[in-house]
Residue, then its C-alpha position, 0 to 999 in steps of 0.5 A: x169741543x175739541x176747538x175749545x182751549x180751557x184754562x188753568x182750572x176750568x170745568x168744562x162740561x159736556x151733555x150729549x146723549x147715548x152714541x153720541x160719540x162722548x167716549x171717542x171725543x174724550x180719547x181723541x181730547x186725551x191724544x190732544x193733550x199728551x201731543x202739546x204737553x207729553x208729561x203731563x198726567x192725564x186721568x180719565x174716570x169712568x163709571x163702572x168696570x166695564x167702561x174701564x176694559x172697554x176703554x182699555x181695549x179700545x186702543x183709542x187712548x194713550x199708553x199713558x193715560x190712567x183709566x180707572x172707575x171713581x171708586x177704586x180710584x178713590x179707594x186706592x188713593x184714600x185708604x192706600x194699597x195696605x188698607x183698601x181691603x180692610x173695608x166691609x163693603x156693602x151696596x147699601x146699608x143694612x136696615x138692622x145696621x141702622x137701628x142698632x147703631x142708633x138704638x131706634x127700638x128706645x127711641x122709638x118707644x120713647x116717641x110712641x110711648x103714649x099711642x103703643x100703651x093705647x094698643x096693649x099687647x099689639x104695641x111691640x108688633x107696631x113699633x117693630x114696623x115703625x122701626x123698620x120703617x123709620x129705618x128706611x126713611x134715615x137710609x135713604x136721608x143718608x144715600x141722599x146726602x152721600x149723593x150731593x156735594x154739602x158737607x153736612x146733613x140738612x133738611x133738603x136731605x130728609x126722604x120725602x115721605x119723612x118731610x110729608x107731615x100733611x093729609x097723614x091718614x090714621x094708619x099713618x099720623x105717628x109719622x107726624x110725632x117725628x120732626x125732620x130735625x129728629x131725621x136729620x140727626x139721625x142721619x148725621x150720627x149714622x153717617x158719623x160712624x160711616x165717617x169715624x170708620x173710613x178715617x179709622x181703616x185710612x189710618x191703618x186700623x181694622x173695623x167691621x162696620x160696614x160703609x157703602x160705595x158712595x159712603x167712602x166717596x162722601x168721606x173722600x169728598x169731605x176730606x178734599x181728597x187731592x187728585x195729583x194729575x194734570x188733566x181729568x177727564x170724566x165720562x158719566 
């Protein structure tokens, strides 16, 4: 690895598994670097905090090495010092969060209108479950698009349970009444706001809505957020 010469722009990948040495191979590409070109800027990204102190205490890489975790990287980088603490965050959204801001409750009973009238006075109770529920399964599309590279929501995205429209037993054929086309746009006008939110607090502004870690990641990704260093090393 470190024998290995990249060019302008390469990627260059390394899969070892735990204790393998990965942390001190990259330190020791790092004293490579700044020994051939002393001015260029060298970025190295880790996981978590932790990773971060550890490397930093670690006395293995360059004083002039930037060690930083992606997310406050990003979140200092994207939104700035001034707005960065301006941002509600959450690890995961909220399932109230979701079918107030889709308004799940009518849309629901306009799906369900026909088999709720067959249930009477239990309809109400029903349809709560298959709110919350449904709720669930868009939370889930929407971290599972955050966590890929597309730009938009697609079918690939859609939770499985939602796309697992065969062998439906009775208690679960009402998910057979809702398509993947309906998760899919769910899911793309929830992370919309997801979106609307970051761009609105980058500009300066202040908002309540809650955005997740890997929510303004996504954003980031999607507004091509410019890394301005030279070399950049990231470690899982």
């Amino acid at each position: 690895i470190l024998s290995h010469e990249p060019e302008v722009g390469d990627v260059v990948a390394v899969n070892a598994l735990a204790g393998c040495g990965k942390t001190t191979t990259i330190s020791l590409l790092c004293d490579q670097v700044k020994m051939i070109h002393p001015y260029k800027d060298v970025l190295y990204l880790v996981f978590n905090k932790r990773m971060k102190e550890e490397a930093a205490q670690s006395n293995k890489f360059p004083q002039d090495v930037e060690i930083r975790t992606t997310h406050s990287y990003v979140l200092q980088h994207f939104f700035g010092v001034e707005n960065m603490h301006k941002l509600n965050l959450v690890r995961d959204y909220k399932l109230e969060d979701i079918q107030e801001e889709l308004d799940l409750i009518s849309e629901c009973r306009s799906i369900f209108s026909k088999t709720l009238q067959e249930l009477g006075q239990r309809g109400e109770q029903v349809l709560k479950r298959r709110v919350k529920t449904i709720a669930g399964y868009i939370r889930n599309t929407v971290k599972q698009f955050q966590a890929s590279c597309d730009t938009r929501v697609e079918d690939k995205h859609v939770f499985w349970r939602a796309r697992k429209n065969t062998n439906l037993t009775k208690r679960t054929k009402w998910r057979g009444l809702v398509g993947v086309n309906k998760y899919k746009q769910w899911a793309r006008q929830f992370f919309g706001v997801i979106h609307e939110t970051c761009l609105y607090i980058q500009g300066g502004h202040e908002r309540s809505f809650a955005v997740s870690y890997d929510g303004y990641l996504k954003v980031a990704q999607l507004q091509k957020l410019v890394i301005p260093h030279h070399y950049l090393f990231l470690d899982e």
